[in-house]
C-alpha positions as CSV (number, residue, x, y, z in Angstrom):
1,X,66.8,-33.2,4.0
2,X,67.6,-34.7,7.3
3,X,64.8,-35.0,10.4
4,X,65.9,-35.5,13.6
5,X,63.5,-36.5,16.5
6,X,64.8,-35.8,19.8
7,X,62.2,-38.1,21.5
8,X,62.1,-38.0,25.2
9,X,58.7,-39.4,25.6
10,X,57.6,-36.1,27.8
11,X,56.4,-32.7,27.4
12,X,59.4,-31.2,29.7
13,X,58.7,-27.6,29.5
14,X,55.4,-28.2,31.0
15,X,56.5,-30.1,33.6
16,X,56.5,-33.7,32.6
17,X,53.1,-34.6,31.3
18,X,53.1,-37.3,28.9
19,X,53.9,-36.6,25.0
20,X,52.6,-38.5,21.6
21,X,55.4,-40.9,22.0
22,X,55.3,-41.7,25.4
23,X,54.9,-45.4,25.9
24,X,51.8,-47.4,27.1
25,X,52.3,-48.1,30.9
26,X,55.3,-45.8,31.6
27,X,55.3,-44.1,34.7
28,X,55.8,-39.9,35.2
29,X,57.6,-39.0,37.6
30,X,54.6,-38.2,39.6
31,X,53.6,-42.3,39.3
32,X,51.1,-41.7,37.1
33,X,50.7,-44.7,34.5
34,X,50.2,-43.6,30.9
35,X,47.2,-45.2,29.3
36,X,47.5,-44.2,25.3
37,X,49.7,-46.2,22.6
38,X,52.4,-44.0,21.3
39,X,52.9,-42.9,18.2
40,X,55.2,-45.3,16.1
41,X,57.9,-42.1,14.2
42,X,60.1,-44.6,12.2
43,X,57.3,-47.0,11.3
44,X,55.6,-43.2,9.8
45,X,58.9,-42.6,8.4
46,X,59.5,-45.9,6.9
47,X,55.2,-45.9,5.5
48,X,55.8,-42.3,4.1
49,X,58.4,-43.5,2.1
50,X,61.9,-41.8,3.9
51,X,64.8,-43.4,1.9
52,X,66.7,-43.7,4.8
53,X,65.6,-44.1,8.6
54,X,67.6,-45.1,11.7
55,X,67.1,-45.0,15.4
56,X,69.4,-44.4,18.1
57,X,69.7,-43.8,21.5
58,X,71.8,-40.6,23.0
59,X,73.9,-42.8,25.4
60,X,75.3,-44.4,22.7
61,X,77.3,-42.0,20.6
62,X,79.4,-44.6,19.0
63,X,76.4,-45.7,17.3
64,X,74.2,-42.0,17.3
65,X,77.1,-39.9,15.4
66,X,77.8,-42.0,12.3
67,X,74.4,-42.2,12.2
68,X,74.0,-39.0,11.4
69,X,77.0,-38.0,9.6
70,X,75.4,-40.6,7.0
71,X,71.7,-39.2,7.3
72,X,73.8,-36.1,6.0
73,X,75.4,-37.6,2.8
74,X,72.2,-39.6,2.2
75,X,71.0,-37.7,-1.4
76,X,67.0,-38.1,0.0
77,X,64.5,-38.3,2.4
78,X,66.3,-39.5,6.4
79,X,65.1,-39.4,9.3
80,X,66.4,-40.2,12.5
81,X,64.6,-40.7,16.1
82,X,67.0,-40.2,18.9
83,X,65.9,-41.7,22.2
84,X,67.1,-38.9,24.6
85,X,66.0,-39.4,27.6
86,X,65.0,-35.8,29.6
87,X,66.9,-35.7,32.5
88,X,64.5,-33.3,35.0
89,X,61.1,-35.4,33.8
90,X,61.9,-38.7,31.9
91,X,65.1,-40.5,33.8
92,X,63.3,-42.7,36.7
93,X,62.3,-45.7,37.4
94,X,59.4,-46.5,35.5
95,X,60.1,-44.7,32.3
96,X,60.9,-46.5,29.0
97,X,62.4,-43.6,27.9
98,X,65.3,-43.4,30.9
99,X,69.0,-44.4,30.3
100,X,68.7,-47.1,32.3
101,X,65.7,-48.3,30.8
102,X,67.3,-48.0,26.7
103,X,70.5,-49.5,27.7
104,X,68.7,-52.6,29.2
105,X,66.4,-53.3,26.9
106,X,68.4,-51.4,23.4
107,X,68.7,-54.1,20.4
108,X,70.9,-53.5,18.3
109,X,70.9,-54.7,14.5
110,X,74.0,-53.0,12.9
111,X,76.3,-50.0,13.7
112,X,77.8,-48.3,11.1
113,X,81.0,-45.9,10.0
114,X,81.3,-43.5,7.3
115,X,84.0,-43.9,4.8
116,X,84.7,-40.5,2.9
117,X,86.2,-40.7,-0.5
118,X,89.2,-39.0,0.9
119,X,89.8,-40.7,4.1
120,X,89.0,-43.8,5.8
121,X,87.5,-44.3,8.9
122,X,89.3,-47.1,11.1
123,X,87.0,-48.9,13.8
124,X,86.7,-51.9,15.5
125,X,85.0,-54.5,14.7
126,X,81.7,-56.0,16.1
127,X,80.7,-59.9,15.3
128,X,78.5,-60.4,12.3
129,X,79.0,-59.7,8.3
130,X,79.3,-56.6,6.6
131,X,78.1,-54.6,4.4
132,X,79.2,-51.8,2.2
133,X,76.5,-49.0,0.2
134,X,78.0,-46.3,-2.1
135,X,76.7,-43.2,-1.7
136,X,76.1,-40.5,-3.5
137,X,79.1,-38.4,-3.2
138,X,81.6,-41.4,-3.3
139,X,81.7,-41.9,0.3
140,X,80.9,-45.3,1.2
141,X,78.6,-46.5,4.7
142,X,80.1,-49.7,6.1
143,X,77.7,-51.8,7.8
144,X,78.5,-54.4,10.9
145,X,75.7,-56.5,11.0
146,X,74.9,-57.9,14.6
147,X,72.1,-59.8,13.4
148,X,73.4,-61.4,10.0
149,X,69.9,-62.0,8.7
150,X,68.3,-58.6,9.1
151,X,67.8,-56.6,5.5
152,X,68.1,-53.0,5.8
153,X,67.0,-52.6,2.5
154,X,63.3,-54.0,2.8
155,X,60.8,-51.6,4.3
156,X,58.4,-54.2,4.5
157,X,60.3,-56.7,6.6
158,X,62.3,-54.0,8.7
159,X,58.3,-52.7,9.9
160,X,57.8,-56.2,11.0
161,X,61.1,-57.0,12.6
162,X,60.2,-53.6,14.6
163,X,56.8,-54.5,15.4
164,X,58.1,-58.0,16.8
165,X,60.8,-57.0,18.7
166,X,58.8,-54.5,20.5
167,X,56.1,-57.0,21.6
168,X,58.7,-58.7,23.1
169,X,60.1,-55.4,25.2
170,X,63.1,-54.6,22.4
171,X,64.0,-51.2,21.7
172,X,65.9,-51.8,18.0
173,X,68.2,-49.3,17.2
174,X,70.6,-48.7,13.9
175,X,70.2,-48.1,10.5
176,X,66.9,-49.9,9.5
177,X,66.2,-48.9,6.3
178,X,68.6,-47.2,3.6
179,X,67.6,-47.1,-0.4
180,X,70.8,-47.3,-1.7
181,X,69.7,-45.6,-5.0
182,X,67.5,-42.5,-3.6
183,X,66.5,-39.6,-5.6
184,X,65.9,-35.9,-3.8
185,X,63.6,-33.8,-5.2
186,X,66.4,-31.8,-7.4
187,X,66.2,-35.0,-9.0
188,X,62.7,-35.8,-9.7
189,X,62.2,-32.2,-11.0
190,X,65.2,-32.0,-12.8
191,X,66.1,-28.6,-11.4
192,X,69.1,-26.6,-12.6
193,X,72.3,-27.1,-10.5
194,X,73.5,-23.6,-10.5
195,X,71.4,-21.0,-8.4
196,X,68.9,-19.3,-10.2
197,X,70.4,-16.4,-9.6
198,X,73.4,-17.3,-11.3
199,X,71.7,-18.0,-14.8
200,X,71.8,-15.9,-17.3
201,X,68.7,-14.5,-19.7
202,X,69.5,-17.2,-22.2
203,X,68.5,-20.2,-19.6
204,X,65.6,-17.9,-18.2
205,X,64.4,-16.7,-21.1
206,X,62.4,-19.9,-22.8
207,X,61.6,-18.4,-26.1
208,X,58.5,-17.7,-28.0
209,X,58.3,-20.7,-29.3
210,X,58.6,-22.9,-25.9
211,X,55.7,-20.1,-24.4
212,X,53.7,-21.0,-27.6
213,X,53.8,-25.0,-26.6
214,X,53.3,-24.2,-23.0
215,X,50.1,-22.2,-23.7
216,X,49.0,-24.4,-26.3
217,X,48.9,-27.4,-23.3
218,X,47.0,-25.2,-21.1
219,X,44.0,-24.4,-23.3
């Protein structure tokens, strides 16, 4: 399953009061100074144990779009919060959640392409190292790291980097945590890969003998 926050930072169909992640001291468009820290989605995601969690901005499709298209062939738990910025309540001066703002102050720690099993992807190239993960279904994620020593595959350090780079006025975008050996829950409960509908008695059917073991354990 993929989750996609689009986070705006403003309850815009009510006219621009402030939402849950709204940041401290951002200004509405009114001028009023929000007082309450937000709420921190991809350091939930990361402590609820996603298997693969990323943050973007919407101004920056080259990074935002393989972003998802990844989330997608991840075979777990992604999620995904997309800064994007509301354009009637959230785009001023004094916002943290504006264009303006994001661009300025957007760190960067990778972007990524997707490389299908059929068909490669050919990009440019940013500085750094790189990194490839298999997934799943054979296509592979190619990482460009901007900053070499970042791990995207500990959830410990990438809740710290976060939390550092945000006392410091850094918004860090990319893919900041991926397990590159998830399991869904098809997988932890061993489910059948055809539909149910599509199995016959003989798979349906246990048998008295597996009903006799099954009520025997519940006594």
């Amino acid at each position: 399953m993929v989750y996609i926050v689009e986070n705006n930072g403003v309850y815009g169909l009510t006219k621009g009061q402030f939402s849950a992640t709204s940041d401290k001291g951002a200004k509405s468009k009114r001028g009023v100074e929000n007082s309450d820290e937000a709420i921190d989605l991809v350091g939930m995601a990361l402590q609820l144990g996603a298997t693969f969690v990323a943050r973007s901005f919407s101004g920056d499709k080259a990074q935002l779009v393989p972003l998802i298209e990844a989330a997608l062939k991840h075979e777990g738990a992604a999620f995904i919060d997309c800064l994007s910025p509301c354009v009637a309540f959230n785009n001023h001066e004094g916002s943290t959640k504006s264009f303006d703002y994001v661009r300025e102050h957007n760190a960067a720690v990778n972007y990524l392409d997707v490389i299908t099993a059929r068909e490669e992807i050919t990009v440019d190239y940013a500085p750094g190292s790189v990194e490839m993960v298999t997934q799943h279904d054979g296509s592979t994620l190619r990482l460009r790291k901007l900053h070499t020593d970042y791990d995207m595959h500990d959830r410990v350090s990438a809740l710290t980097y976060m939390q550092q780079r945000h006392a410091v006025g850094e918004i860090v975008t990319g893919l900041l945590y991926v397990d590159p050996n998830p399991r869904d829950l098809h997988g932890h409960l061993k489910t059948s890969d055809k539909p149910l509908n599509a199995l016959q008695e003989d798979a349906l059917v246990p048998g008295s003998s597996a009903l006799g073991k099954i009520n025997a354990g519940l006594r």
